[in-house]
ROGU-432500 format. One record per residue (C-alpha): residue in one letter; residue number from 1; chain; x, y, z. Coordinates in Angstrom, 2 decimals. Each point is the difference from the previous one (the first is absolute). Last residue first. Layout:
N
A NUM A X Y Z .
...
END
This chain:
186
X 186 A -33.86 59.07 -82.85 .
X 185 A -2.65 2.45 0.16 .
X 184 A 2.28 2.85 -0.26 .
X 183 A 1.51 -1.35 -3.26 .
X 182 A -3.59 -1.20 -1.00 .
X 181 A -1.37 3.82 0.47 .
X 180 A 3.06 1.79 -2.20 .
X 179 A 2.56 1.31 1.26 .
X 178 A 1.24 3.69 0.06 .
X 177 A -2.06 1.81 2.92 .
X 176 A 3.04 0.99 1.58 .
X 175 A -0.16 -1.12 2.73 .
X 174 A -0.51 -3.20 -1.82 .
X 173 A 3.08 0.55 -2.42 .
X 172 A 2.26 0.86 3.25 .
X 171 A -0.73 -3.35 1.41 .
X 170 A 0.98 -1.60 -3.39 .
X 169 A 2.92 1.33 0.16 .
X 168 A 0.58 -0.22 3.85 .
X 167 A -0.18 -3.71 -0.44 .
X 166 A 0.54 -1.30 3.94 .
X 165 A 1.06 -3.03 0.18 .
X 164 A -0.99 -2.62 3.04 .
X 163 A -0.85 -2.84 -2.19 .
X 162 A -2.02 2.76 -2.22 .
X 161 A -1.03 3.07 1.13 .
X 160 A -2.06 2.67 -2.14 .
X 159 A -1.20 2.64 2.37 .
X 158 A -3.88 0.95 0.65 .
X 157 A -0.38 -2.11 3.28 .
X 156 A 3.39 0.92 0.64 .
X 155 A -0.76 3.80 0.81 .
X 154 A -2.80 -0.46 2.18 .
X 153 A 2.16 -2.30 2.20 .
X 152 A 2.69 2.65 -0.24 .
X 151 A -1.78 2.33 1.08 .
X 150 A -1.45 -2.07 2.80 .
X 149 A 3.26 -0.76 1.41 .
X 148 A 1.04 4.01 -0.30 .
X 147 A 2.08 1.74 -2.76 .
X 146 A 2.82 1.83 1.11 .
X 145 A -0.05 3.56 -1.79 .
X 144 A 3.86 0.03 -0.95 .
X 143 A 1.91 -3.75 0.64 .
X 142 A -1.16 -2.24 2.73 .
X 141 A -3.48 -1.95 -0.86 .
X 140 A 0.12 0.00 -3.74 .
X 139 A 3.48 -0.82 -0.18 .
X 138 A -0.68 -3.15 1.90 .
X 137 A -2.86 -0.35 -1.67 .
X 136 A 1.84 -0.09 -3.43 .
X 135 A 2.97 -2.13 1.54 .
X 134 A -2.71 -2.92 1.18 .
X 133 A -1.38 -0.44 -3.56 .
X 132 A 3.15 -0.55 -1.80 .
X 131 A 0.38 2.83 -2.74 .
X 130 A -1.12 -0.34 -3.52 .
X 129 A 1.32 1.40 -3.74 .
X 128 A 3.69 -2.21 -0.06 .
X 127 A 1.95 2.84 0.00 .
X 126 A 2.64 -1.35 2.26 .
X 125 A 0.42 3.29 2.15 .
X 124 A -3.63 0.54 0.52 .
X 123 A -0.89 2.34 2.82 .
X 122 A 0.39 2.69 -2.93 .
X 121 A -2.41 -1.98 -2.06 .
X 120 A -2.46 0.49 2.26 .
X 119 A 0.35 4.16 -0.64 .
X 118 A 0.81 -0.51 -3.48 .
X 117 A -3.49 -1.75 -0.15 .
X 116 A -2.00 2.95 1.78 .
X 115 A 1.63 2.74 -2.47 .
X 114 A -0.56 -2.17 -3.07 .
X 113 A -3.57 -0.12 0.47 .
X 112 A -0.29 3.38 0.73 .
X 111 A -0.28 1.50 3.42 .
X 110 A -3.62 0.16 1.03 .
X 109 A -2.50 3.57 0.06 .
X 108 A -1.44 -1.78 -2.92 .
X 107 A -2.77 -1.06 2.48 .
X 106 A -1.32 3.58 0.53 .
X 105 A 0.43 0.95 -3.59 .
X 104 A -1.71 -3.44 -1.54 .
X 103 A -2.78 0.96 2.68 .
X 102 A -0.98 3.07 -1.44 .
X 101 A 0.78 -1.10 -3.49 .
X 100 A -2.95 -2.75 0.77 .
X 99 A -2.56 2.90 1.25 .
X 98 A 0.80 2.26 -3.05 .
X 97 A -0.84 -3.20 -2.47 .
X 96 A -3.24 -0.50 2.45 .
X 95 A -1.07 3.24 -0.20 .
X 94 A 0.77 3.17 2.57 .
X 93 A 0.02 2.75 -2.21 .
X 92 A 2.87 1.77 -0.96 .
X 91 A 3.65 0.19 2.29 .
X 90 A -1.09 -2.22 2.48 .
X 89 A 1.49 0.19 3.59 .
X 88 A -2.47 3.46 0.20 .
X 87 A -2.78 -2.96 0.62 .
X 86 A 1.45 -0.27 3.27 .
X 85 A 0.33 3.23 1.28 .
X 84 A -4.04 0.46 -1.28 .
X 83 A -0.53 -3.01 2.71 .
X 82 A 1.67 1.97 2.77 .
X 81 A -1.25 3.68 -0.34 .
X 80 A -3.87 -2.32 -0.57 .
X 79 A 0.67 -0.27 3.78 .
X 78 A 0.46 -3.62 0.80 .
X 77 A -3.21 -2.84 0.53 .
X 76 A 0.87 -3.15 1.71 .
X 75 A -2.36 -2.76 0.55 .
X 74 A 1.61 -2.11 -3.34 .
X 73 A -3.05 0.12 -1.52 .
X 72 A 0.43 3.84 0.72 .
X 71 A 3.20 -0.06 -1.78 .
X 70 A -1.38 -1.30 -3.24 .
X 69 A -2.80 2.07 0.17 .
X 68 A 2.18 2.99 0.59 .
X 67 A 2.69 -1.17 -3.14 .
X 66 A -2.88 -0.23 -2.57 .
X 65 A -0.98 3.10 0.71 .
X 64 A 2.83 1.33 -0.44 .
X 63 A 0.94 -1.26 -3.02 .
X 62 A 1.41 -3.29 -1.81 .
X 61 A -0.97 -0.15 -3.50 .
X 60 A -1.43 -2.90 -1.82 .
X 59 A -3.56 1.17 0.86 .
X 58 A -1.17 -3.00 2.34 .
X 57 A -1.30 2.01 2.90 .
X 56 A 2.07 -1.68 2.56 .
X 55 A 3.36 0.13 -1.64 .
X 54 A 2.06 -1.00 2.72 .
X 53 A -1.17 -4.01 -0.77 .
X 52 A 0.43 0.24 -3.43 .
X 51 A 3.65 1.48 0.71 .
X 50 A 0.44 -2.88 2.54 .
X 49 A -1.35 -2.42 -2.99 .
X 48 A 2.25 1.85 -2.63 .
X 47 A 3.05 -0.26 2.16 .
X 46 A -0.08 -3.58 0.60 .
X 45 A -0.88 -0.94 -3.89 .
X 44 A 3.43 2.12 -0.74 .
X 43 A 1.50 -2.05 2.74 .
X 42 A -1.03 -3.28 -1.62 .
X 41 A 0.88 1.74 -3.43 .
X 40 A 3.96 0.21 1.11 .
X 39 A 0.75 3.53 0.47 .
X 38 A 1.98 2.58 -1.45 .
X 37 A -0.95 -0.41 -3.59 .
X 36 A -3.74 0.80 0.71 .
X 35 A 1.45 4.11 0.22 .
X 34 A 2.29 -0.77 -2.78 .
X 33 A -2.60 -0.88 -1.95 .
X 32 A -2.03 3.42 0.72 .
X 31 A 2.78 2.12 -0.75 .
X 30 A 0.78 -1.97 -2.91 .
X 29 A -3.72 0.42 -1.88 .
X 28 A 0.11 3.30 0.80 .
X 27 A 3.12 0.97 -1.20 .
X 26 A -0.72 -2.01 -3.25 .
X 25 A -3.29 1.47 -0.90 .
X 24 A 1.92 3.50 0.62 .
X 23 A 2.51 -0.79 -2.53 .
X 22 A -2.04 -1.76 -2.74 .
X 21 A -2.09 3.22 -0.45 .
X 20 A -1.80 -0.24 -3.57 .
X 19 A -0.03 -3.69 0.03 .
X 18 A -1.92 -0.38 3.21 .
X 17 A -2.68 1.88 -0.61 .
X 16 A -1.11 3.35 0.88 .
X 15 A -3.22 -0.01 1.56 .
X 14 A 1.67 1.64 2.81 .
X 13 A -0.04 3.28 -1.96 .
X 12 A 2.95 2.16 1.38 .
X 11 A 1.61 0.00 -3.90 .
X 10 A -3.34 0.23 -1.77 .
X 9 A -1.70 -2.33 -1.71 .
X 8 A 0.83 -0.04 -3.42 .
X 7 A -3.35 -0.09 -1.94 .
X 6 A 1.29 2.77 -2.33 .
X 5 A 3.22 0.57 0.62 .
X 4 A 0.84 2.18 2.41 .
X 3 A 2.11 3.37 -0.74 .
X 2 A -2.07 2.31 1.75 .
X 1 A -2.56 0.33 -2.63 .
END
């Protein structure tokens, strides 16, 4: 024999179970948990109805074919050149885990969370974790790329200001996708 045991399966067989190869069980199982890691599971529900909605024939995989019918819903259809460019973006197959790391890349393009705090905090000389209101848009509208009125409008319909305080902590956690769904209802 070629040194199986009997009944062993053998050592490509993907019948193999999860005692007799711990380590690659446990790779996959973290790759994909880190993948649903990086977003709250309202934006994990958000991704899997537009990736629903992309895959038009239903397979779990986005191809193609998939991406022409979506486009010509949309009245547009690009040269296949085009679409194939845009399923090269995925390194395997285009499923819904490979579609979510997609878009975890793209919107990890973000300083860190420490990075962005450090930078308020700078404008902070007291330490006390907000900034009045008024001094932020000030800032906002005449230092680096200026911001415009409705910029800013946009802006501080997301931002958490209180009495005219501007929390750039917990501003920074909802930019960062940190809090939870109460906190940003609240």
């Amino acid at each position: 024999m070629s040194g199986l045991k009997k009944g062993a399966p053998a050592k490509d067989d993907p019948k193999k179970t999860e005692e007799e190869n711990p380590t690659e069980q446990k790779r996959s199982q973290r790759a994909a948990s880190n993948v649903f890691a990086m977003f709250r599971p309202n934006q994990v529900q958000e991704f899997k109805e537009a990736f629903t909605m992309i895959d038009q024939n239903r397979d779990g995989v986005i191809d193609l074919e998939d991406l022409k019918d979506m486009y010509s819903n949309l009245g547009r259809i690009p040269p296949d050149s085009e679409l194939n460019e845009m399923l090269k973006e995925a390194p395997s197959a285009l499923n819904f885990t490979t579609f979510l790391n997609l878009f975890g890349e793209k919107m990890g393009g973000t300083d860190p969370e420490n990075t962005i705090v450090d930078a308020f905090a700078m404008f902070d000389d007291e330490g006390k974790g907000w900034l009045p209101e008024d001094y932020v848009k000030d800032l906002l509208e005449n230092m680096g790329d200026n911001f415009t009125k409705d910029e800013i409008k946009q802006t501080w319909k997301e931002a958490t200001i209180e009495k005219g305080k501007f929390d750039y902590k917990a501003f920074t956690g909802l930019i960062k996708g940190k809090q939870s769904e109460d906190e940003i209802a609240a």
